[in-house]
LUMMAR-775976 format. One record per residue (C-alpha): y, z, x negated; residue number from 1. Coordinates in steps of 0.05 Angstrom, whole numbers, plus 5000, padded with zeros to 4 digits. Layout:
N
<yy->Y	zz->Z	xx->X	num->NUM>
...
END
This chain:
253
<yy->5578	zz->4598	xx->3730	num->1>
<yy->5631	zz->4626	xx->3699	num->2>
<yy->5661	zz->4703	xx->3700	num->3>
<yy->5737	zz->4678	xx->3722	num->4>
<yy->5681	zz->4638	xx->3779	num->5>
<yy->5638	zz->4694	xx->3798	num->6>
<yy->5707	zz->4734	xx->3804	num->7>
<yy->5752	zz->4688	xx->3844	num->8>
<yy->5745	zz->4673	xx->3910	num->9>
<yy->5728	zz->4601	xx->3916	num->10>
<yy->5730	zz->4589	xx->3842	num->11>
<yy->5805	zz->4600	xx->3850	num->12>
<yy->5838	zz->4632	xx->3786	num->13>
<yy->5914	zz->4630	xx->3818	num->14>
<yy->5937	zz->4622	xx->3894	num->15>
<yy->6005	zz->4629	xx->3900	num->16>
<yy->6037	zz->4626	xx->3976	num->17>
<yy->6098	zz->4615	xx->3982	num->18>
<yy->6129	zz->4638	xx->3922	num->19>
<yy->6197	zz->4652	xx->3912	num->20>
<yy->6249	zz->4683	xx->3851	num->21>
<yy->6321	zz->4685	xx->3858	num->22>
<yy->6364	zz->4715	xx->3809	num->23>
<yy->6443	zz->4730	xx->3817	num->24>
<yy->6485	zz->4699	xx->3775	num->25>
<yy->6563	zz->4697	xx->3771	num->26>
<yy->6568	zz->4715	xx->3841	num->27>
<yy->6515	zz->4660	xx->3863	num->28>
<yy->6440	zz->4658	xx->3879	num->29>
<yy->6399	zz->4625	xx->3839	num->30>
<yy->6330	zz->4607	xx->3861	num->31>
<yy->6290	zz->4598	xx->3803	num->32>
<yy->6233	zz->4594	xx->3832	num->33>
<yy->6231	zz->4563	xx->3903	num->34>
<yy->6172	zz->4563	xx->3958	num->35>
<yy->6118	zz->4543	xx->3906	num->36>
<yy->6045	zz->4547	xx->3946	num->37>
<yy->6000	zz->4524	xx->3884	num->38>
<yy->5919	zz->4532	xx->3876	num->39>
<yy->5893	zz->4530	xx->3820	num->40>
<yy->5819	zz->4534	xx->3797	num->41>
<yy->5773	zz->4558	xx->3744	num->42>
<yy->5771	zz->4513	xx->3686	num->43>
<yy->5831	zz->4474	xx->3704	num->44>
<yy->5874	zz->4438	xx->3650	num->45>
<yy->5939	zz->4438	xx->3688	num->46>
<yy->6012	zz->4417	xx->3660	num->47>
<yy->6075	zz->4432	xx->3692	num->48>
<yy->6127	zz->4390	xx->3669	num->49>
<yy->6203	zz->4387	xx->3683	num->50>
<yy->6280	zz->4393	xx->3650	num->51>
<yy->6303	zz->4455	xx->3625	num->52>
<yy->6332	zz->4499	xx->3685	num->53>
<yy->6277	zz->4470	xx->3732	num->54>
<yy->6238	zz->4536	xx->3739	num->55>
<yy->6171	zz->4520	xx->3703	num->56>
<yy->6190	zz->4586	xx->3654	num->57>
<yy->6200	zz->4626	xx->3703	num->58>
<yy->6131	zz->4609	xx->3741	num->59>
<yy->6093	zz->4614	xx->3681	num->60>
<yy->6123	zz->4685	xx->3676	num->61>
<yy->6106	zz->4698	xx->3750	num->62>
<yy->6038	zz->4671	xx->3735	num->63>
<yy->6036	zz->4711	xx->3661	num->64>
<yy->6044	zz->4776	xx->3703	num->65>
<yy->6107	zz->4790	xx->3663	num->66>
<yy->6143	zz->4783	xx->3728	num->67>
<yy->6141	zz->4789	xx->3801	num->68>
<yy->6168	zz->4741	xx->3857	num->69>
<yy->6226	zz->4762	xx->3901	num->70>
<yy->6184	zz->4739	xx->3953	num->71>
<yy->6114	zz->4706	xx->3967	num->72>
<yy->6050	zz->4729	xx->3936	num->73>
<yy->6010	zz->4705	xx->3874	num->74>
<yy->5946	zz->4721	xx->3877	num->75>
<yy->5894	zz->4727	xx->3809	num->76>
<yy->5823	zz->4725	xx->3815	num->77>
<yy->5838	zz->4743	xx->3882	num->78>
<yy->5884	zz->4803	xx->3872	num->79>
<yy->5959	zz->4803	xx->3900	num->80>
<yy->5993	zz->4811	xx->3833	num->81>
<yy->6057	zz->4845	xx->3872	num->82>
<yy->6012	zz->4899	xx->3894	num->83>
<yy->5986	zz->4930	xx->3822	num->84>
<yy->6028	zz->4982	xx->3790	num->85>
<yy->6061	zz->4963	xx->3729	num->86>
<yy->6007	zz->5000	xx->3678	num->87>
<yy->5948	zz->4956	xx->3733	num->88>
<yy->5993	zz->4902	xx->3706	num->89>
<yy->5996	zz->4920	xx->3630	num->90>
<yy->5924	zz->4918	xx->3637	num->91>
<yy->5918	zz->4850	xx->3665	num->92>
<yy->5951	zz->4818	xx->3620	num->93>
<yy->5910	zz->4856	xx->3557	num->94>
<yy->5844	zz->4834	xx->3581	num->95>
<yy->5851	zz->4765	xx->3621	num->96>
<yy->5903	zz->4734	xx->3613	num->97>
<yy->5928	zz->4699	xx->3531	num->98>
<yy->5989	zz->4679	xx->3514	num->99>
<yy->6010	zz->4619	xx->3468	num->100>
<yy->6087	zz->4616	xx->3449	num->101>
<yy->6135	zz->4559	xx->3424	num->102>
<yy->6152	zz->4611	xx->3372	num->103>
<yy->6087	zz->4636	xx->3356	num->104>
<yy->6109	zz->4713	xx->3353	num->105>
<yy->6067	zz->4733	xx->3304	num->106>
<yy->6080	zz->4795	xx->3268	num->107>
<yy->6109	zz->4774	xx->3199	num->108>
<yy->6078	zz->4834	xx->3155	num->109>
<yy->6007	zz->4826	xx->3182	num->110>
<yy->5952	zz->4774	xx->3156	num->111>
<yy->5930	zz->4722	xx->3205	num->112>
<yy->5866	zz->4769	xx->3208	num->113>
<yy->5904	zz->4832	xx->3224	num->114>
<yy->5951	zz->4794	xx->3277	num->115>
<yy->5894	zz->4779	xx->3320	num->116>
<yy->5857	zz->4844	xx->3307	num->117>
<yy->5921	zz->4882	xx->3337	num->118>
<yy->5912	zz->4841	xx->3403	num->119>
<yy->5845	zz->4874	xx->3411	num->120>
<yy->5866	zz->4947	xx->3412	num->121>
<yy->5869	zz->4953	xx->3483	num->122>
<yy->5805	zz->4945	xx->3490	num->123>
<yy->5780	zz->5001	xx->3444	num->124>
<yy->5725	zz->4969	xx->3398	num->125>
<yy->5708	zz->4995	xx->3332	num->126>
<yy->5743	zz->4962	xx->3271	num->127>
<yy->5681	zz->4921	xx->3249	num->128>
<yy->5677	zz->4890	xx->3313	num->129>
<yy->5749	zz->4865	xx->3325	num->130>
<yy->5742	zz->4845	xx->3249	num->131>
<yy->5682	zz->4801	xx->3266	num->132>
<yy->5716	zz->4773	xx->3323	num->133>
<yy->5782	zz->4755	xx->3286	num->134>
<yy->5743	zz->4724	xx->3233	num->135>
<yy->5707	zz->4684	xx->3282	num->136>
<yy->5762	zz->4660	xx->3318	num->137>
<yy->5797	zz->4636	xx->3259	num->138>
<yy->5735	zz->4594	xx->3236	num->139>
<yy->5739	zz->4562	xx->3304	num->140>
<yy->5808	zz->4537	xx->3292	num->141>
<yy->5802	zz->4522	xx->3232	num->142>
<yy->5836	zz->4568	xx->3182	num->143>
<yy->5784	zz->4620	xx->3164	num->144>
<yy->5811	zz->4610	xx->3088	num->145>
<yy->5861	zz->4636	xx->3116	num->146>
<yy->5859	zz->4694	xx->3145	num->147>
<yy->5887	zz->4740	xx->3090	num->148>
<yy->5945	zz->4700	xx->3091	num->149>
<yy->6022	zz->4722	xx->3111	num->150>
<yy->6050	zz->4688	xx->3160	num->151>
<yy->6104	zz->4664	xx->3118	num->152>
<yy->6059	zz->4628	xx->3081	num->153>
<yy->6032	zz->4589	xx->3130	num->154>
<yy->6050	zz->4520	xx->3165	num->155>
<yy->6068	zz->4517	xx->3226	num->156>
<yy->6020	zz->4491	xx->3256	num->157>
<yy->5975	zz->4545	xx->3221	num->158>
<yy->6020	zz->4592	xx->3249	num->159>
<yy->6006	zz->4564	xx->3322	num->160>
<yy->5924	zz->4562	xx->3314	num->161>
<yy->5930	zz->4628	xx->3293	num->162>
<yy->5974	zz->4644	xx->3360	num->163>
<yy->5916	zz->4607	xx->3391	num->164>
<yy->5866	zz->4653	xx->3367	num->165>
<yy->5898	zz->4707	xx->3382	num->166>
<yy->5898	zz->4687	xx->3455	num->167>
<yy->5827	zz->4685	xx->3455	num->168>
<yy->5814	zz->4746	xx->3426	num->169>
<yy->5795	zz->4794	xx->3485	num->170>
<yy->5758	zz->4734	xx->3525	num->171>
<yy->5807	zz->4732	xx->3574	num->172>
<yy->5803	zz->4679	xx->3639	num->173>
<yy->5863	zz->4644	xx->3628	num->174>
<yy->5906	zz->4625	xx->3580	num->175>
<yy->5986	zz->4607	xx->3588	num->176>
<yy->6022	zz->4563	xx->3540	num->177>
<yy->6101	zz->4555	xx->3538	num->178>
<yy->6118	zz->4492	xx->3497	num->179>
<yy->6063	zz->4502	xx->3450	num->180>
<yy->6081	zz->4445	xx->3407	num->181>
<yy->6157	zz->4454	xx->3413	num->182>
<yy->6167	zz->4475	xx->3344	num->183>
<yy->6120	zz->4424	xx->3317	num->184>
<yy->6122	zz->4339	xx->3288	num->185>
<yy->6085	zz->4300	xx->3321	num->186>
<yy->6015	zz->4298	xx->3275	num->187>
<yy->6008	zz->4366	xx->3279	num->188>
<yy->6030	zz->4377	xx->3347	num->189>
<yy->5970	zz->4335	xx->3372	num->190>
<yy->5921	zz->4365	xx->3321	num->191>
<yy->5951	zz->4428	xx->3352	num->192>
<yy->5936	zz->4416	xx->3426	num->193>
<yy->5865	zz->4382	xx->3403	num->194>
<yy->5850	zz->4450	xx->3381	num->195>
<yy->5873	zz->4494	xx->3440	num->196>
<yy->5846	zz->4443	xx->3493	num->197>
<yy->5780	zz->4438	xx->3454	num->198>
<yy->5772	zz->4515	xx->3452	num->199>
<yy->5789	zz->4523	xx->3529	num->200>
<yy->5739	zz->4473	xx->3549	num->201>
<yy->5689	zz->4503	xx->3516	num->202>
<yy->5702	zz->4578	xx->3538	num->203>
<yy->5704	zz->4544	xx->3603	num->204>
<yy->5774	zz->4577	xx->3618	num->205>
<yy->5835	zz->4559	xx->3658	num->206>
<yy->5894	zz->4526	xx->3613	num->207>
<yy->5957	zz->4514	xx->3642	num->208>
<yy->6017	zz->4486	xx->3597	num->209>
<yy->6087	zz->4487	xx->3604	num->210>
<yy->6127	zz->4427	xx->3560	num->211>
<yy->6179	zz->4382	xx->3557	num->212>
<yy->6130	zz->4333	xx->3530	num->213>
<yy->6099	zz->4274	xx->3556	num->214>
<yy->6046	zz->4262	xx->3493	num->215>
<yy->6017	zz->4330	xx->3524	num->216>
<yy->6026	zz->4320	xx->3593	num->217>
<yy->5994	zz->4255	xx->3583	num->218>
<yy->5922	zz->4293	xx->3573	num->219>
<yy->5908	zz->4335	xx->3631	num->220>
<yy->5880	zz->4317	xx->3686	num->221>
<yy->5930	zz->4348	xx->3729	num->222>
<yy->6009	zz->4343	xx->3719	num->223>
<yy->6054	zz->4385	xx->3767	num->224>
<yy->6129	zz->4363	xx->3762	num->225>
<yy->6183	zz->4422	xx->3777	num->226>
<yy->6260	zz->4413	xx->3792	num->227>
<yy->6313	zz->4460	xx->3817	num->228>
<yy->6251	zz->4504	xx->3826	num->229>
<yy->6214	zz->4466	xx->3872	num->230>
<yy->6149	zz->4431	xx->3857	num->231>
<yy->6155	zz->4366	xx->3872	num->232>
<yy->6081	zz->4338	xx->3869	num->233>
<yy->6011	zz->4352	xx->3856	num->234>
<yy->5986	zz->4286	xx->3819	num->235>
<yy->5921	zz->4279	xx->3782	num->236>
<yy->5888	zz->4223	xx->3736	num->237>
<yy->5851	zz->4216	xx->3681	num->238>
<yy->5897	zz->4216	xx->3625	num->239>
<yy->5841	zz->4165	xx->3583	num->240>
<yy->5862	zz->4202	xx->3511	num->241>
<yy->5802	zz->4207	xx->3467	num->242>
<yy->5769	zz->4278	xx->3468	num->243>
<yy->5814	zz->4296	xx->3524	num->244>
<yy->5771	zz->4266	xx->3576	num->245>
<yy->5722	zz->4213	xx->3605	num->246>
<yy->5779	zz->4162	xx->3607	num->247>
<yy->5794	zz->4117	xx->3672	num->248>
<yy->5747	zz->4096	xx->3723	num->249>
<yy->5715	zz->4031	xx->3702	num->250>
<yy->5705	zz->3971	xx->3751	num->251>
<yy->5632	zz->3966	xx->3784	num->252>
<yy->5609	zz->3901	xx->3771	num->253>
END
């Protein structure tokens, strides 16, 4: 059993009840966000999908801890999020939850190395550890030539396994992904996802995706559809991609 398991009640990562975030704007209400009740458990690949303006940012953010809901609770691991301070917050998102970005925000004057190494110092180990870690992380994606390497110098899709590493660095529970290949062609979107999926499953951690894009919707398990900030179903299948699952149910003979 997993930690995010042994933590969350009912090997549920997220609970959200009701959920609700409104905004005003011009005068009007806007309800980003609009009486979402969502579970979701450990180890999940989940995919929420819809236009832009639908609301699936602005639950990712709710779900990120980088916001709260107007109304409604979201629970993690069993905690309301609404009711930790904003430094119990801080700390949440440090240790369990990673972030992957369209736009990888990575810090231009640091090495792939150092960028992951500055994710760790919240959690106050010595240089030769987060060192190790970094270097290890990079190996498992794939550049660990690279990891004395600007930025700038890098593709973009090394740029975005690098972001991916640097989600994993403090082993956290779950990790969020807004339009991870968004930035990226086609080849090296997939080789991108391959890579984040692949890691996920094998941590055993939660991975829930936000995208415009049907080639990575297509591979989880689990696609949730948003619009005018309302989730309008809960489907699953098996998406059938190879190494993204056991494929469809064959016929018994």
């Amino acid at each position: 059993m997993s930690a995010a398991e042994e933590n969350s009640p009912n090997g549920r990562v997220y609970e959200l009840r009701d959920v609700r975030r409104s905004f005003r704007a011009a005068g009007n209400d806007v309800h980003a966000v609009d009486g979402v009740a969502l579970v979701v458990s450990s180890g999940e690949f989940v995919v929420v999908e819809g236009p832009s303006g639908s609301g699936k940012t602005t639950l990712l953010q709710l779900l990120g801890a980088l916001d709260r809901p107007t109304s409604g609770e979201v629970f993690f691991g069993g905690r309301d999020l609404s009711s930790l301070s904003d430094r119990e917050l801080t700390g949440v998102r440090a240790r369990e939850i990673g972030f992957v970005f369209q736009t990888f925000n990575l810090i231009p004057t640091l090495t792939a190395l150092e960028n992951i190494e500055v994710a760790m110092a919240p959690l106050g180990t010595s240089r030769s550890e987060k060192r190790a870690r970094a270097q290890m992380l990079l190996d498992q994606v794939g550049l660990g030539a690279r990891a004395h390497h600007l930025p700038g110098l890098m593709s973009g899709g090394e740029q975005q396994r690098v972001s991916i590493a640097r989600a994993m660095a403090n082993s956290p529970r779950v990790i969020l992904a807004d339009e991870p290949t968004g930035n990226l062609d086609s080849a090296t979107a997939d080789d991108t996802m391959k890579v984040l999926v692949d890691l996920c499953a094998s941590e055993g951690l939660t991975l829930i995706v936000v995208t415009h894009s049907e080639d990575v919707a297509r591979r989880s398990a689990r696609r949730l559809r948003m619009r005018d900030g309302k989730l309008l179903d809960d489907r699953a299948w098996m998406a059938g991609e190879a190494g993204y699952g056991p494929g469809p149910a064959q016929p018994s003979l």
